[in-house]
C-alpha positions as CSV (number, residue, x, y, z in Angstrom):
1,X,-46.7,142.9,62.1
2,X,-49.6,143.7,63.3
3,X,-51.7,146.4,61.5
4,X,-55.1,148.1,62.4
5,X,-57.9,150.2,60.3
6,X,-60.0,152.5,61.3
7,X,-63.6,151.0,60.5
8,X,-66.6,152.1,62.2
9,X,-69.0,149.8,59.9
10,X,-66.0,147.5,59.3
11,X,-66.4,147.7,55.9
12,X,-64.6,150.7,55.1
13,X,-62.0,152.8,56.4
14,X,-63.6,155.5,58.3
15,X,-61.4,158.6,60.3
16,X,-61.6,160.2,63.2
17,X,-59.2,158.0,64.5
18,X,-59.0,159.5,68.0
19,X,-62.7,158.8,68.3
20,X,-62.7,155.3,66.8
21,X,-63.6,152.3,68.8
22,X,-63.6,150.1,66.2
23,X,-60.6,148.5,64.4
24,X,-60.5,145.7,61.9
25,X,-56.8,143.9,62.5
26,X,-54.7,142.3,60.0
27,X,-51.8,140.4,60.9
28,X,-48.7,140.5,58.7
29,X,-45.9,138.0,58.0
30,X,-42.6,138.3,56.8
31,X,-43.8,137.4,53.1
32,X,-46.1,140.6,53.1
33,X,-49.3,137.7,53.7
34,X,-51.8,138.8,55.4
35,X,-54.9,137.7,57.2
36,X,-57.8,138.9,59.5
37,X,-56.8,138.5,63.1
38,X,-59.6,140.5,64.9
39,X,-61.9,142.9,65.0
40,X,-62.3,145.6,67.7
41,X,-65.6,147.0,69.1
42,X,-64.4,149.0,72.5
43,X,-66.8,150.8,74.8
44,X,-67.4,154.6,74.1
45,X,-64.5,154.7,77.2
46,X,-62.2,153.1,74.8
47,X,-62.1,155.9,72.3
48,X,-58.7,157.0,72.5
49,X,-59.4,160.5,72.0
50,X,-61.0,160.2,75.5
51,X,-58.9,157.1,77.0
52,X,-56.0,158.1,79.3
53,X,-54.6,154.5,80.1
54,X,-51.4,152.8,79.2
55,X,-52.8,149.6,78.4
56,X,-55.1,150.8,75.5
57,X,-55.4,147.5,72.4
58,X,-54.1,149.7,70.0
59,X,-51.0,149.6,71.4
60,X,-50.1,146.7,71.0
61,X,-50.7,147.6,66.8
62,X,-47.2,148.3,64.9
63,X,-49.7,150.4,62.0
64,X,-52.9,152.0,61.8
65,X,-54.6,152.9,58.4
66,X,-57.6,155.7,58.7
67,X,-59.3,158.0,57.0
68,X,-57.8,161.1,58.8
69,X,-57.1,161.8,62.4
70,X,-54.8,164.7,64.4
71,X,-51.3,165.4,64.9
72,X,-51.7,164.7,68.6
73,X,-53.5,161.4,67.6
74,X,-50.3,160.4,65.2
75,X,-47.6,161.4,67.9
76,X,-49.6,159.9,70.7
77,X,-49.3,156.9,69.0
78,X,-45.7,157.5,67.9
79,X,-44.5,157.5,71.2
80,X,-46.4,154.0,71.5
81,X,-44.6,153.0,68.9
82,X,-46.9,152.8,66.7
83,X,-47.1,154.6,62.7
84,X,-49.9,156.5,61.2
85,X,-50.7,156.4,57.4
86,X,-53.9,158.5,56.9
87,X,-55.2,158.3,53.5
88,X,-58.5,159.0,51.3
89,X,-58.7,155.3,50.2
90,X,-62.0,153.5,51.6
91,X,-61.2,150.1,51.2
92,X,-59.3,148.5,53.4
93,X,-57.8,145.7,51.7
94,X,-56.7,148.0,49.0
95,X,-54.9,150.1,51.5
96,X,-53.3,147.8,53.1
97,X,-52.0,145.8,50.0
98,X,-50.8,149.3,48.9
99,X,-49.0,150.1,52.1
100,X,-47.5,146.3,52.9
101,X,-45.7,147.0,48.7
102,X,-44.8,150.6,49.2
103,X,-47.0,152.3,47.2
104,X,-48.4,155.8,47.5
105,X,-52.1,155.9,48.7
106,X,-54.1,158.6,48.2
107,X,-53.6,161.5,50.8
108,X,-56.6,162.4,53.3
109,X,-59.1,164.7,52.8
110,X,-58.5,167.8,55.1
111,X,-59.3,167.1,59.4
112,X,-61.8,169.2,61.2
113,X,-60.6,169.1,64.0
114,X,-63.2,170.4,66.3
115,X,-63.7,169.7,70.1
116,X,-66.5,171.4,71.9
């Protein structure tokens, strides 16, 4: 499994997620194990929000943890296959030990959602 989170400084989880170009990735083994595969720093192009491709990195994720993002960021991804878990949590580790044993993180704050 392949997971990705939302990190702008890549320290903490940050949202926006449709604006995003930067991803910390975690791969995932059967055990629940996990360990830093990557880290993504796209071009302001890559920002999904603005990115019209099919062949977009985050694609190829199976989860994305951030900080909050839309409902047409969370079905776009959906029909890549891909799951959403937004959540108020800030670091990522803690996130993603929570998510990998099923436990509740905390929800989002609220999403302005504002384009000009």
């Amino acid at each position: 499994m392949k997971v990705g989170i939302t990190s702008q400084n890549f320290r903490t989880i940050t949202g926006h997620a449709g604006k995003t170009r930067r991803f910390l990735v975690y791969s995932v083994d059967d055990e629940g194990q996990w360990q830093e595969q990557d880290r993504l720093d796209l071009p302001k192009e890559m920002a999904l929000h603005s990115y019209h491709g099919e062949d977009h990195p985050a694609y190829a994720l199976d989860l994305i943890i951030t900080a909050g993002c839309g409902e047409n960021f969370i079905q776009r991804m959906q029909a890549h296959g891909v799951e959403v878990v937004a959540t108020a949590e800030s670091d990522p580790l803690v996130a993603l030990k929570k998510v990998m044993d099923k436990r509740p993180l905390p929800p989002p704050l609220p999403h302005d959602h504002k384009h000009s």
